[in-house]
MIZAZA-510192 format. One record per residue (C-alpha): residue number from 1; residue in three letters; chain; x, y, z. Coordinates in steps of 0.05 Angstrom, whole numbers, plus 5000, padded with zeros to 4 digits. Layout:
N
R  num  residuo  cadena  east  north    up
R  NUM      ala       A     X      Y     Z
...
END
This chain:
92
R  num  residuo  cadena  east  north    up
R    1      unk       A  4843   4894  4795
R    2      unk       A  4916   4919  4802
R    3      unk       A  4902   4989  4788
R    4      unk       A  4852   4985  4847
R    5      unk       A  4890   4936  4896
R    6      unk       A  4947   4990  4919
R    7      unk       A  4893   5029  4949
R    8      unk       A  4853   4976  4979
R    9      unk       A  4918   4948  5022
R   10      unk       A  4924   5031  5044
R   11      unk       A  4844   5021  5059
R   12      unk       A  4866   4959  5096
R   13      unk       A  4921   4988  5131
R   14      unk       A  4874   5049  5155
R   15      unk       A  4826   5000  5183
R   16      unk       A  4875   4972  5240
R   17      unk       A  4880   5032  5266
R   18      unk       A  4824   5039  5320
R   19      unk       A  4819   5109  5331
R   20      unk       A  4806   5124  5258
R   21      unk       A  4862   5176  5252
R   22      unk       A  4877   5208  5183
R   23      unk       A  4946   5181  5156
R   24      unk       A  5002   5232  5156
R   25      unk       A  5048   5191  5106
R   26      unk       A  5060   5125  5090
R   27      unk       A  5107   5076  5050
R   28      unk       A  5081   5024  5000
R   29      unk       A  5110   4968  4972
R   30      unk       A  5088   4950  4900
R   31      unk       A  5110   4897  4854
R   32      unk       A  5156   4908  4801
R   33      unk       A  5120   4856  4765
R   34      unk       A  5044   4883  4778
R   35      unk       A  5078   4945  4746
R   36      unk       A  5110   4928  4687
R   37      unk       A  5039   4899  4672
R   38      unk       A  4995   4963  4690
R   39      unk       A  5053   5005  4670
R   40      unk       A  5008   5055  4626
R   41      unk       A  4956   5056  4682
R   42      unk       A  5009   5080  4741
R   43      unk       A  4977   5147  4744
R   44      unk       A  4910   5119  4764
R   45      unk       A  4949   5074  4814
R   46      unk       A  4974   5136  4849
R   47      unk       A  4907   5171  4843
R   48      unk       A  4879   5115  4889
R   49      unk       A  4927   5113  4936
R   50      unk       A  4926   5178  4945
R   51      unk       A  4851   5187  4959
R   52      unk       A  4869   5117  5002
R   53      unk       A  4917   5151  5044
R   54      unk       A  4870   5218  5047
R   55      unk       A  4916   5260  5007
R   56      unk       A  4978   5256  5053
R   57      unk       A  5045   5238  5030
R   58      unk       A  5072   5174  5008
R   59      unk       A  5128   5141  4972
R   60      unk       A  5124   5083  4935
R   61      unk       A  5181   5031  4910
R   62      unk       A  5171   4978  4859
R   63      unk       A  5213   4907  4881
R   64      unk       A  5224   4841  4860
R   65      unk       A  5226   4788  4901
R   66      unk       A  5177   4819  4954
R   67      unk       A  5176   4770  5018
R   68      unk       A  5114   4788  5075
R   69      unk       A  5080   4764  5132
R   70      unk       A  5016   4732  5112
R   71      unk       A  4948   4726  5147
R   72      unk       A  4965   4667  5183
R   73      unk       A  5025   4690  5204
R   74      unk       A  5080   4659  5166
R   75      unk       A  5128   4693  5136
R   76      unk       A  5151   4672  5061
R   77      unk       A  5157   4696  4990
R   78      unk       A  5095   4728  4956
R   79      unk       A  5085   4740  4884
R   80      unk       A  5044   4805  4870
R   81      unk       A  5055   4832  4924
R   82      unk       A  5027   4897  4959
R   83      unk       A  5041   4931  5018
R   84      unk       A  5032   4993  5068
R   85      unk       A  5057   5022  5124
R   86      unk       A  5016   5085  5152
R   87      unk       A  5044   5142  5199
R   88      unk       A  4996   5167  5249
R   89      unk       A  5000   5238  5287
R   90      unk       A  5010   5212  5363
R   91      unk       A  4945   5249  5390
R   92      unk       A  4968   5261  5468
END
């Protein structure tokens, strides 16, 4: 489930956005933590969010410590925590 969860948040992320643009790059957060356990597996994380993010660019950290807004929300520490930010062409 952690190999697969990076690139469900990016399919998450793509959903907000009404006008079902393609990404043009993004930024994701991933947990040091969830790494260090899926550590031989990291190439099939990036192979997901890639194909999440429709081949665009991306960079992605690994942190400690990662605090977020949740659904309801409040803002606090998470453990496990994954997160995106897309970038969107602005279509005028």
């Amino acid at each position: 489930m952690l190999v697969s969860r990076a690139g469900r948040v990016v399919d998450s992320a793509n959903e907000h956005d009404s006008l079902k643009r393609d990404p043009i790059g993004g930024i994701a957060i991933y947990c040091a933590g969830c790494m260090l356990h899926v550590k031989d597996s990291l190439h099939d994380v990036a192979a997901n969010m890639s194909l999440s993010m429709h081949e665009a660019p991306f960079i992605c950290p690994f942190t400690f410590g990662e605090q977020g807004q949740f659904l309801g929300g409040e803002i606090a520490h998470g453990n496990l925590m994954i997160s995106a930010v897309l970038f969107h062409k602005d279509e005028l």
